[in-house]
KOLTI-433037 format. One record per residue (C-alpha): x, y, z. Coordinates in steps of 0.001 Angstrom, whole numbers, plus 500000, padded with zeros to 6 digits. Layout:
N
XYZ ...
END
This chain:
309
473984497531486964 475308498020490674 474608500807492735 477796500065495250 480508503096494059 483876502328492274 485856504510494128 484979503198497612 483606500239499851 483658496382499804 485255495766496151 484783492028495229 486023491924491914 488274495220491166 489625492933488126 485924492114486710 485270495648486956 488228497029484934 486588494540482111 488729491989482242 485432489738481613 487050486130482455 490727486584484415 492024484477486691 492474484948490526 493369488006492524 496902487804493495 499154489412495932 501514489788498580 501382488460502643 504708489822504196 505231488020507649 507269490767509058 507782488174511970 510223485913510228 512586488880507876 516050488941508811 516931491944506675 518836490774503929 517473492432501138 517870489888498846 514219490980497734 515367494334496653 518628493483495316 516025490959492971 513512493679492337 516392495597491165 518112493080489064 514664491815487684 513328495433486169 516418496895485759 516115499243487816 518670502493488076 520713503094491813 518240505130493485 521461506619496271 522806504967498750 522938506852502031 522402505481505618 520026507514507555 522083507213510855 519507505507512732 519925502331511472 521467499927508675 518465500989506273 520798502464503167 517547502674500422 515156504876503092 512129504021501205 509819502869498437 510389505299495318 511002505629491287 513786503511491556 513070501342494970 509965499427494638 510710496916497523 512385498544500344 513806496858503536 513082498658506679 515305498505510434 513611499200513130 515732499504516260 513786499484519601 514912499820522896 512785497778525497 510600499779527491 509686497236530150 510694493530530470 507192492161529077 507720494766526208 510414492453524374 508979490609521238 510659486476521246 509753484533518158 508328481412518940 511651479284518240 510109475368519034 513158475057521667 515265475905518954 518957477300519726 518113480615520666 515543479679523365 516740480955526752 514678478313528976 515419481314531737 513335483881529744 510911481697527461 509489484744526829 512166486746525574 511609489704528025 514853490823528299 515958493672530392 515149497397529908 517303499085527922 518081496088525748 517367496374522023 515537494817519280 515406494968515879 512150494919513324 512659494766510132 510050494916507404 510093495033503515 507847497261501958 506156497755498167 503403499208496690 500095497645498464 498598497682494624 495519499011496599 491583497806495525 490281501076495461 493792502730494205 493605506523494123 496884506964491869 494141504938489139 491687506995489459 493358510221488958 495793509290486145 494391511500483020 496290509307480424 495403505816481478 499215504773481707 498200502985485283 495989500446484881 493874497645486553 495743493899484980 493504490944485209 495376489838488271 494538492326490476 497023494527490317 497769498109489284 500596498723486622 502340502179485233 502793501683481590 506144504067481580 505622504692477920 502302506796478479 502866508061481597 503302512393480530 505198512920483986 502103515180485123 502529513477488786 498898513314489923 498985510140491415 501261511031493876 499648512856495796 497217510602495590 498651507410496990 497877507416500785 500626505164501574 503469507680499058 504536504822497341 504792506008494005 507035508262492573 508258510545489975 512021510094488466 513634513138489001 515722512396485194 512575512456483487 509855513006485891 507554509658484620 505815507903487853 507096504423488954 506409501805491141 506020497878491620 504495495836489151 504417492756490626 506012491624488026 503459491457485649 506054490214482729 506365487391485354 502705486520486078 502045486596482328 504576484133481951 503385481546485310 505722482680487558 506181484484491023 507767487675491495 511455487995491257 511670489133495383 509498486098496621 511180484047494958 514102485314495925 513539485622500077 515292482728501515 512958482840504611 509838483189502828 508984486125504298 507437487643501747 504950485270500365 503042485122496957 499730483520495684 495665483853495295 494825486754497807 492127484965499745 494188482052500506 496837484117501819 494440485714503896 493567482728505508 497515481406505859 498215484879507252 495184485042509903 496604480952511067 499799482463511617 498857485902513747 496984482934515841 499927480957516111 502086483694517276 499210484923519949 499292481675521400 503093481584521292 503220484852523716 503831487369520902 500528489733521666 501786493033519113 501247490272516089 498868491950514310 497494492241510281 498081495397508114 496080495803504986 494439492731504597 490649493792505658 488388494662502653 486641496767504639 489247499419505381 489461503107503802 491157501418500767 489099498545500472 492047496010501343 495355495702500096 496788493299497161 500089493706499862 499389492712503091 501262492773506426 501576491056509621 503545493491511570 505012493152515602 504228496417516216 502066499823515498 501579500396511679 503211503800513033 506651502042513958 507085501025510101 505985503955508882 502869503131507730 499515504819508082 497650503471510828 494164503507508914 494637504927505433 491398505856503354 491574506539499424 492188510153498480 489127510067495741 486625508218498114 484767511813498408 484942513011494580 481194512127494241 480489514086497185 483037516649495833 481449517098492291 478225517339493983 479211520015496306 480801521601493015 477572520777491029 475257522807494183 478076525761494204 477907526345490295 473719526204490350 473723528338492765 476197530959491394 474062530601488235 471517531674489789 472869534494491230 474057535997488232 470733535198486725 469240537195489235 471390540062488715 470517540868485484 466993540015485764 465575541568488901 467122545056487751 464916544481484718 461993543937486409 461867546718489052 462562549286485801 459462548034484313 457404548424487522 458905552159488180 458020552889484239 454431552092484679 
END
């Protein structure tokens, strides 16, 4: 018996505690944000993998991003990010080894104001430890696998859409022809089966990078140290701390920027981290409006009986 709460906190084991009893390894997602050239070749793969319907195609006008975002019918989405440089030390340069790029004038890739860059990012469900769209699903068509992650079973789902609201990232989403929830699976058919997901296996730069979660935790914190040293100071990890509001991510990021600039929440929390509190709040409110009415029928009674005597 543990006294630590399911719905919050340090989570060692979210697969052990969904009762798979012997499973193997965590797995997940480290996108290096730092090394995506926007192809998309990871959602064109996602797509072609699942089957998944055209979800529109419309450019936004800011930039090349023709998919917007993660939904029903988009589980890995490629964001652009155009940025015009504030300031020359504001300019982000990859650390390129003297490769052909390097400008041995500007090692550091400062630029001059008013020049742009470009960040691009590919997003997908962050198959959350503590994940609120879980918890709230009445019919149990999202469920904990034993590798970690968090899977709609379409066939169950009733289209009642609780769980998203309560996704604090919005990831998941209801199809509009039917109105079941969808999202990434990681490609659980794939995992079953020994292999990687179709978009890592698909991203020619290895961008997006699959395997057991702590090691990419590790890989991930050597390379946020190796661009530091390299000059790049925004490098920075998204999701990967266990100790966060959702109790770490299954996706992780290493971003060049503010969570803010991809769109993400800077320091999301899971939506149903206060339901105990909630249902004891509730719990109080109903005793006490017991109570009352109790009261209200009694106390009448009793001053009768002492005007009567």
């Amino acid at each position: 018996m543990t006294d630590r709460s399911l719905l919050s906190g340090i989570e060692p084991d979210p697969a052990g505690d969904a009762g798979h009893a012997e499973h193997p390894p965590r797995v997940g997602f480290f996108t290096d944000t730092s090394v995506c050239i926007g192809c998309k070749a990871c959602e064109v793969a996602c797509k072609e993998w699942n089957a998944l319907p055209e979800g529109g195609l419309s450019l936004t006008g800011l930039s090349y991003d023709n998919t917007q975002g993660l939904g029903a019918s988009t589980w890995r989405h490629v964001a652009f990010i155009e940025q015009q440089v504030p300031a020359p030390e504001g300019r982000t340069q990859l650390p390129l080894a003297d490769g052909p790029y390097a400008d041995p004038q500007d090692p550091q890739g400062a630029g001059a104001p008013g020049e742009m860059r470009w960040l691009m990012s590919s997003d997908v469900c962050k198959h959350c430890t503590h994940a609120a769209c879980l918890d709230v699903c009445p019919t149990g068509s999202l469920f904990r696998t034993e590798f970690g992650t968090v899977v709609v079973q379409e066939d169950i789902c009733n289209g009642c859409g609780y769980c998203v609201p309560a996704c604090p990232y919005g990831v998941i989403e209801q199809r509009p022809s039917d109105g079941r929830a969808f999202k990434c699976t990681m490609c659980y058919d794939r995992l079953g089966a020994g292999q990687e997901p179709a978009c890592a296996k698909a991203c020619p730069t290895e961008s997006i990078q699959f395997g057991p979660l702590d090691e990419l935790r590790e890989r991930a914190a050597l390379r946020v140290d190796q661009l530091h040293e390299a000059g790049v100071d925004g490098a920075r990890l998204y999701g990967h701390d266990p100790t966060d509001g959702v109790g770490g991510d299954g996706a992780f990021f290493l971003l060049l920027d503010k969570p803010e600039v991809y769109g993400l929440p800077p320091d999301p929390v899971v939506t149903t981290r206060d339901l105990p509190a909630m249902w004891k709040h509730a719990g109080a409110a109903a005793l006490s409006l017991a109570g009352t009415v109790a009261a209200s029928f009694v106390l009448p009674t009793l001053l009768r009986r002492k005007t009567t005597r």
